[in-house]
C-alpha positions as CSV (number, residue, x, y, z in Angstrom):
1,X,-5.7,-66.8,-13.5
2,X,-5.7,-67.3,-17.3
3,X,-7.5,-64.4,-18.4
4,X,-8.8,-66.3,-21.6
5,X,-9.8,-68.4,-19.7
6,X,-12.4,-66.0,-17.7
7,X,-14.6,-65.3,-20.4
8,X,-15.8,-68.9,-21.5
9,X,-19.5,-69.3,-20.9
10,X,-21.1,-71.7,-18.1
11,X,-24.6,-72.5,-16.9
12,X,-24.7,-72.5,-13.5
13,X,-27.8,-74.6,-11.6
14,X,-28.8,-75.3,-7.9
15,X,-28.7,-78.6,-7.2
16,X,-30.9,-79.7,-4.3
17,X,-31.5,-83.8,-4.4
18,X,-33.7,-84.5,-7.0
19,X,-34.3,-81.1,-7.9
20,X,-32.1,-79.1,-10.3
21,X,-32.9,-75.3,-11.1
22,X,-30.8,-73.3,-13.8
23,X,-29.5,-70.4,-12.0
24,X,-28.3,-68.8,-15.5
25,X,-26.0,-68.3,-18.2
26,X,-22.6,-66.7,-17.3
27,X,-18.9,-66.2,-17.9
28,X,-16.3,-67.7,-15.7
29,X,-15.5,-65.0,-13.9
30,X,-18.9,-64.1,-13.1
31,X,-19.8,-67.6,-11.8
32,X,-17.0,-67.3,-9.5
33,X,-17.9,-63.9,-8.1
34,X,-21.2,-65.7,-6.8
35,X,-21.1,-66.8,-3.0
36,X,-19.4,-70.1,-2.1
37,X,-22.6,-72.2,-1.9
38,X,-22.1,-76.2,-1.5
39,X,-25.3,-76.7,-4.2
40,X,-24.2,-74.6,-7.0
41,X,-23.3,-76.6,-10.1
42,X,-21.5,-75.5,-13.7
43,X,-21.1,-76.8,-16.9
44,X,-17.1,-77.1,-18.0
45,X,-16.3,-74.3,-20.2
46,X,-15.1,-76.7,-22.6
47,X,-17.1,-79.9,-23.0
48,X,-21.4,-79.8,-23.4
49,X,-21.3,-81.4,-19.7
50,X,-25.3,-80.9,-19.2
51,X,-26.2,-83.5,-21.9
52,X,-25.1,-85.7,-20.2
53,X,-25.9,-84.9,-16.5
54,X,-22.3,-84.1,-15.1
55,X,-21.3,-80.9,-13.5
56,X,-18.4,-79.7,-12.0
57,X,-17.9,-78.0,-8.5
58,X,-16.6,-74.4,-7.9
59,X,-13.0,-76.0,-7.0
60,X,-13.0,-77.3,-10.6
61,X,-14.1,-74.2,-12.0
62,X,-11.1,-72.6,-10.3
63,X,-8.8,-74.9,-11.6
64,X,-10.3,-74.3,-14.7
65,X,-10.1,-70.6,-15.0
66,X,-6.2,-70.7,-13.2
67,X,-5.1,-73.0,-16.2
């Protein structure tokens, strides 16, 4: 993993349907130390995704924090 990388700051929410609940405000690393669970949703480390309503999925976040 790109250690740099690791430290960016996400917000991580719950998406169920309709229904989004922030979770919080963590580092990469930290979002990916949470359990594997379908719903969860982050903001890329690098673009203000949540102004615009798009999220990425924990694959992407790996990808992310491996680049």
């Amino acid at each position: 993993m790109a250690e740099k990388n690791l430290y960016r700051i996400v917000e991580v929410s719950v998406n169920r349907g309709s229904d989004r609940r922030d979770v919080g405000i963590m580092t990469v690393r930290q979002a990916l130390e949470l359990p594997d669970v379908p719903s969860l949703e982050y903001t890329h480390p690098d673009i203000d995704t949540r102004a615009d309503g798009h999220f990425i999925n924990r694959s992407q976040l790996q990808a992310y924090a491996c680049s």
